[in-house]
Every structure is written in C-alpha cells, then in structure tokens.
VMD Tcl script that draws the C-alpha trace (Angstrom):
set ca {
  {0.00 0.00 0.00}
  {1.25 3.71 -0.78}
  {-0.61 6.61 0.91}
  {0.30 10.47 1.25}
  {-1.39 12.78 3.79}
  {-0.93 16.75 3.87}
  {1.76 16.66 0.81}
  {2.93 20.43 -0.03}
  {5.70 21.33 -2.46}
  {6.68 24.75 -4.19}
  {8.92 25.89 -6.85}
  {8.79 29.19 -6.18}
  {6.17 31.54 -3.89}
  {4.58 31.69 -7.48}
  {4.48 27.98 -8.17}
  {3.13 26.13 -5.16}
  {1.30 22.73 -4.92}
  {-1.52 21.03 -2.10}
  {-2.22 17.92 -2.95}
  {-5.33 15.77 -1.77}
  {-4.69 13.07 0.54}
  {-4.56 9.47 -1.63}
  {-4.30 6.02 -0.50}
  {-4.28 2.57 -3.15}
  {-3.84 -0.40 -1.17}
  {-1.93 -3.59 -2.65}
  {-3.68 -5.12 -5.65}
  {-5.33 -1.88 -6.23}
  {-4.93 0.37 -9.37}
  {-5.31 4.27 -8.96}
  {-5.69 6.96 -11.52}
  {-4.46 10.59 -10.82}
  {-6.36 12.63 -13.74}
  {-5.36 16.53 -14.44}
  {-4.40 18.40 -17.33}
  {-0.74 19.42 -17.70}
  {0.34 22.40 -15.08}
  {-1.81 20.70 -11.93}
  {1.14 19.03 -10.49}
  {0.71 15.17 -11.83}
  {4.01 14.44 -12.22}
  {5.06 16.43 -9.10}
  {2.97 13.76 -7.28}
  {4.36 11.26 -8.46}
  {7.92 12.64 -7.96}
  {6.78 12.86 -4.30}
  {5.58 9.66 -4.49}
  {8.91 8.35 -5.25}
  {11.32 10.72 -3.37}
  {12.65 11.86 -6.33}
  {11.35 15.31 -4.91}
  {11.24 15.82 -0.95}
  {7.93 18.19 -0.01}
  {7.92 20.51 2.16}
  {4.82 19.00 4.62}
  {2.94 15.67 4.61}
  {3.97 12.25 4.31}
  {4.34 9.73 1.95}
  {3.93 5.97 3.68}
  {5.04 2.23 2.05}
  {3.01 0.06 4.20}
  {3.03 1.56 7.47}
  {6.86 3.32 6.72}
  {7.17 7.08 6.74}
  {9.31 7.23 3.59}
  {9.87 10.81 4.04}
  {12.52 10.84 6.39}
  {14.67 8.90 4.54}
  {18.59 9.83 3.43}
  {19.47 10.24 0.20}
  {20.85 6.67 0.16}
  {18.10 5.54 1.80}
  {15.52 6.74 -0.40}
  {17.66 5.32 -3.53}
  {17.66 1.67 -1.76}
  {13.80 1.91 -1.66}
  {13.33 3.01 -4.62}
  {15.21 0.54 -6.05}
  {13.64 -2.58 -4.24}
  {10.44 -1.55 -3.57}
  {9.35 1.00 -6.90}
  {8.92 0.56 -10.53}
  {8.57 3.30 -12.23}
  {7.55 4.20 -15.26}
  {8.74 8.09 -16.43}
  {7.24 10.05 -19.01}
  {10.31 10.04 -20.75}
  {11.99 6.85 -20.68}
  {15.85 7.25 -19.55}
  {18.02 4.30 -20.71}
  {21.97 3.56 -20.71}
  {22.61 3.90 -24.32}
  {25.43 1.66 -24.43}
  {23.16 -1.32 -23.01}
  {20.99 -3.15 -25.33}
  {17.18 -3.40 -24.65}
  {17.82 -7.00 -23.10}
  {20.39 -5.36 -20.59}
  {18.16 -2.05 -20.27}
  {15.50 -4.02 -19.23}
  {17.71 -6.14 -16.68}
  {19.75 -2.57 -15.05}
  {16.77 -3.12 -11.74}
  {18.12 -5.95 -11.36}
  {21.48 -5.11 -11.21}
  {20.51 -1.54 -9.14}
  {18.75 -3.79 -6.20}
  {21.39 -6.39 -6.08}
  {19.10 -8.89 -7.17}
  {19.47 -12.20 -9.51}
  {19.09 -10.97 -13.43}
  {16.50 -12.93 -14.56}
  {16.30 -13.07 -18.18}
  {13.49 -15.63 -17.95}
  {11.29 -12.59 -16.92}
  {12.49 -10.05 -19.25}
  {11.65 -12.13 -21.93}
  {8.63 -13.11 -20.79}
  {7.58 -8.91 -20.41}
  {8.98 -8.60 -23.54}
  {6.86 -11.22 -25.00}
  {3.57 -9.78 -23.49}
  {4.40 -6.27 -24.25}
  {5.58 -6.79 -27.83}
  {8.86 -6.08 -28.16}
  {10.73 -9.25 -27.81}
  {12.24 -9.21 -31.48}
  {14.33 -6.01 -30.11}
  {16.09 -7.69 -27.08}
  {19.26 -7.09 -28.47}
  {19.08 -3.68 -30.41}
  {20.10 -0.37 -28.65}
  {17.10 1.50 -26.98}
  {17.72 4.38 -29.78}
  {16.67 2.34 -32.66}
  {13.49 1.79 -31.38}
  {10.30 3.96 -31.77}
  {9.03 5.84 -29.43}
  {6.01 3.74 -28.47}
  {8.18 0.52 -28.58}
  {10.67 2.64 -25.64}
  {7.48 3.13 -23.58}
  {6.94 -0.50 -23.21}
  {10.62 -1.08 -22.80}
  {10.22 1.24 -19.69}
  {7.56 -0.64 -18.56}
  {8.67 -4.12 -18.52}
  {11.39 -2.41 -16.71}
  {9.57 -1.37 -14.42}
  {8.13 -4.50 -13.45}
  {11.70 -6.53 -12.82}
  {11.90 -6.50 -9.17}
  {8.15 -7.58 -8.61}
  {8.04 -3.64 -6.79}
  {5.48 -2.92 -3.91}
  {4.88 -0.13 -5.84}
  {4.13 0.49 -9.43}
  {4.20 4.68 -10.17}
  {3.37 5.15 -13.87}
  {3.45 8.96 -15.31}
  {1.55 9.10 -18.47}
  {2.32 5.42 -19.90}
  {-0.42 4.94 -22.49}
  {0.18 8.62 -23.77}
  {2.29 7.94 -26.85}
  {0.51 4.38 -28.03}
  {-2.23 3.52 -29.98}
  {-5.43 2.09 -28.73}
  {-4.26 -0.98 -29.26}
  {-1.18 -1.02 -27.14}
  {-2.84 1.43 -24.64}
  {-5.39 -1.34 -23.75}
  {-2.19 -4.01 -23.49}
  {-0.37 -2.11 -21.49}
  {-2.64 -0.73 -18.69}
  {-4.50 -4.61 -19.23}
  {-0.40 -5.67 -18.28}
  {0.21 -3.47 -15.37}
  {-3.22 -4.30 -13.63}
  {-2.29 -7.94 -14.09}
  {0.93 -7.57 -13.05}
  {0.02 -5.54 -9.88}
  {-2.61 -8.00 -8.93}
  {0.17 -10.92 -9.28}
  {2.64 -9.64 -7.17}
  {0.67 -7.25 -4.72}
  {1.40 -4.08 -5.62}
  {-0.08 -0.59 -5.66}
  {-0.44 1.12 -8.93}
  {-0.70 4.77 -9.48}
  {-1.12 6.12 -12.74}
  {-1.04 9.82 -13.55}
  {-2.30 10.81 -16.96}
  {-4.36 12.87 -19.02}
  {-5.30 10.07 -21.24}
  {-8.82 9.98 -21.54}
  {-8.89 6.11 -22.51}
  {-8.10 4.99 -19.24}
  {-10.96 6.95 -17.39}
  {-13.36 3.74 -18.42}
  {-10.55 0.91 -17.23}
  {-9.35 2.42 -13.57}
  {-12.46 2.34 -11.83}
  {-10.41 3.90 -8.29}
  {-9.82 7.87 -9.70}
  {-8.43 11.21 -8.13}
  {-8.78 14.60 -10.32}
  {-6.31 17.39 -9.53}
}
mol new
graphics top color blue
foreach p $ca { graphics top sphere $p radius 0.5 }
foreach p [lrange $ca 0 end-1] q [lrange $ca 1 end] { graphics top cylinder $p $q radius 0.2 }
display resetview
C-alpha cells in the first residue's frame, strides 16, 4: 500500500502545490487525472522521493518514507518501486535485453532473463532484445520502460503518463499488463495521466 497525507511542495512563492490526501492499497490500481500544469508528475515525484515536499507524508506500508537519506531513499526506490517516467531514460550503451535487466542489477538482485523475456513477450517487443534502446520507436521505448519497471516484482508500481504515446491498441495491453501484473505480485499502482482512454478501465480515480 502507498498513501500520502498533507503533501505540499513549491517551486517558487509563485508555483506552489496542495495535494489531496490518496491512498491505493496492494492489488489496487489508482488513476491521478489533471491536465498538464496541476502538479501530476510532481505527485508522483513525491511519491517516489525523487522530490522531498515541504509537509505531509508519503507511507510504504506503514513506513514514513519521508525521512529517509538520500541513500536511503535510492535503496527503496530501487527494491520496492517501478517506475515508469514520461520520458523513458536508458543507458545507451546497453541493449534493450540489458536495459531491461539494469533493476536488477541496481537492487542487487538475480538478473533474470526468464522474466524479461517473458515482459517482452507480453508487451511486444521481444524481437528487439538485443538492439540499442535508440533504434526503437518511441512507443516501442514506452513499453521497454515498462517491462522495466516490473523486474523487481516492486510494492509499488508509479506510472506517469504510460499509455500517452501508443495507440489504442497497445494502450489497452499495457494498462490490461500493469493491472495484471500488480494483482500478481501485490502491488499498488498509481497512474497519472491525461489520457482519456483509461478513465473507463481504472475504476479507483483522483482529479487534480
């Protein structure tokens, strides 16, 4: 489970954020809705610690993340959160194979190729395992992030606008794939987005 109580975070005087409270317990999938300039990404920078706010909280279970060190707050994030970024940031030397292995590697954990494959496989990329990341299109890097994502079986999934460059065809495979895969392995997913499509599959919403 992931909730936040009281979270605050400014910019500047001029650019300041309240968010509402939000809780998604394990298994559960939550959409944050909100055109661009309401603070989606923000939230989900919170979320993640990428970003430390100024009040609130932001709990893992029943953990105050907040407090965390630097070093701290890396170690969670890399054991405990997938995320998926708007823009997907790969090691350009890696291929999409290794890419999609580097949690792995980050948490200290076993690479299992068995499971990048199989990601691969569902999200329809598998025929690029072993190109670079730059050859392939944009949509096709989107579900590479994804499946990344997903490697170390996270608590939590945090996805920032992942269905925004697909079609409707891949939109409804990949939010289909990270319900699934939340349900499977007991995690919370937040999704922030202004994709309308999703609206009708995420019955659990919050508008900012």
């Amino acid at each position: 489970m992931i909730s936040c109580q009281n979270l605050t975070f400014s910019y500047s005087p001029q650019k300041r954020f309240t968010f509402p409270d939000i809780t998604c317990a394990d298994r559960e999938a939550l959409l944050i809705l909100g055109q661009s300039g309401r603070g989606k990404t923000t939230l989900l920078h919170l979320m993640a610690l990428l970003l430390r706010p100024e009040g609130g909280s932001v709990m893992i279970g029943d953990k105050d993340i907040t407090p965390l060190s630097v070093a701290e707050a890396a170690a969670v994030r890399a054991s405990q959160i997938g995320i998926v970024y708007q823009k997907p940031h790969f090691v350009s030397s890696l291929s999409v194979l290794e890419n999609v292995l580097l949690p792995n590697y980050l948490a200290q954990k076993f690479q299992d190729k068995n499971r990048a494959r199989a990601l691969a496989e569902e999200l329809g990329f598998a025929e690029h395992l072993s190109k670079k990341t730059h050859q392939l299109s944009q949509g096709e890097q989107q579900r590479v992030s994804i499946a990344r994502a997903l490697m170390n079986n996270p608590a939590v999934i945090l996805a920032d606008e992942p269905t925004s460059s697909l079609d409707d065809d891949n939109c409804d495979k990949v939010i289909t794939l990270l319900k699934n895969q939340s349900e499977q392995i007991g995690a919370s997913l937040v999704v922030v987005t202004h994709d309308q499509r999703l609206k009708d599959v995420v019955a659990n919403q919050v508008k900012l």
